[in-house]
C-alpha angles and dihedrals in degrees: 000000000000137000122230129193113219123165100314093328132096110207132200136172134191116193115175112169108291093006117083128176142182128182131165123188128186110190135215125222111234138062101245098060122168112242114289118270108233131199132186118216110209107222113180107284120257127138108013123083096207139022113263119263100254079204100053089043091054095048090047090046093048090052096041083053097048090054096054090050099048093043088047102034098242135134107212111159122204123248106163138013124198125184142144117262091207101054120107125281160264106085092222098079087073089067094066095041094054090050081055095050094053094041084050091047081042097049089051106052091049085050 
């Protein structure tokens, strides 16, 4: 899976033969940062019987985040969160794609 910059948002996808997921993440510096603005993108339902939970995605971003941050020593705080409603669950895969997102931000950065 690769990272892409585009505008404030890193996105990612991860598409493995039925399962399909987007997520895009912009960050704010600080480390009191306000709780993370999420949008859900509406793609054309077609696997999924019902829309994912946007409660359920934050909390599994914020962890995946938190992970990365703890495991790399940063400290990247969430602003914005985009998916699609209608990709394939479970939620929990957005927790590793948003650790991704933030080694890749990190790797960057060092590099």
């Amino acid at each position: 899976m690769k990272v892409i910059k585009d505008g404030q948002f890193y996105k990612i996808w991860r598409i493995t033969g039925l399962h399909h997921n987007f997520l895009g993440l912009s960050f704010v510096q600080g480390s009191e940062a306000p709780l993370p603005r999420i949008e859900s993108l509406l793609s054309e339902k077609c696997c999924s019987p019902e829309p994912l939970d946007s409660n359920e995605v934050t909390k599994e971003v914020l962890r995946g985040v938190q992970e990365a941050n703890d495991l790399l020593m940063t400290s990247y705080r969430v602003e914005s969160i985009l998916f699609d409603a209608n990709d394939t669950p479970p939620e929990s895969t957005y927790a590793v794609l948003a650790y991704l997102i933030v080694k890749s931000v990190y790797d960057e950065v060092i590099n």
